[in-house]
C-alpha positions in Angstrom: -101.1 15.5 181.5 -101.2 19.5 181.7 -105.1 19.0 181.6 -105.3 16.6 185.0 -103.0 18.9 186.8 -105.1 21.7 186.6 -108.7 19.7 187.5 -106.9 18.6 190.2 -105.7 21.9 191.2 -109.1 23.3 190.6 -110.9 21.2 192.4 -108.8 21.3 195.7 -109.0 25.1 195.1 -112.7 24.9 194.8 -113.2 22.5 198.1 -111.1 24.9 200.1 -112.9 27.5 198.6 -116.4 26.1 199.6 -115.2 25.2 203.1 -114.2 28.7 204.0 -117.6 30.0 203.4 -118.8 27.2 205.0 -116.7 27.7 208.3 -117.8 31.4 209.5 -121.2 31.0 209.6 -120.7 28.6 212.7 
């Protein structure tokens, strides 16, 4: 259970990440 917490976590990190790199350049 601790496993999917933290690959969801991760991944919602990484897609936030990803769109503020994205965002600027506009």
């Amino acid at each position: 259970v601790f496993l999917l917490i933290v690959i969801i976590v991760s991944a919602t990190f990484s897609i936030r990440f990803a769109k503020k790199i994205a965002e600027p350049k506009q």
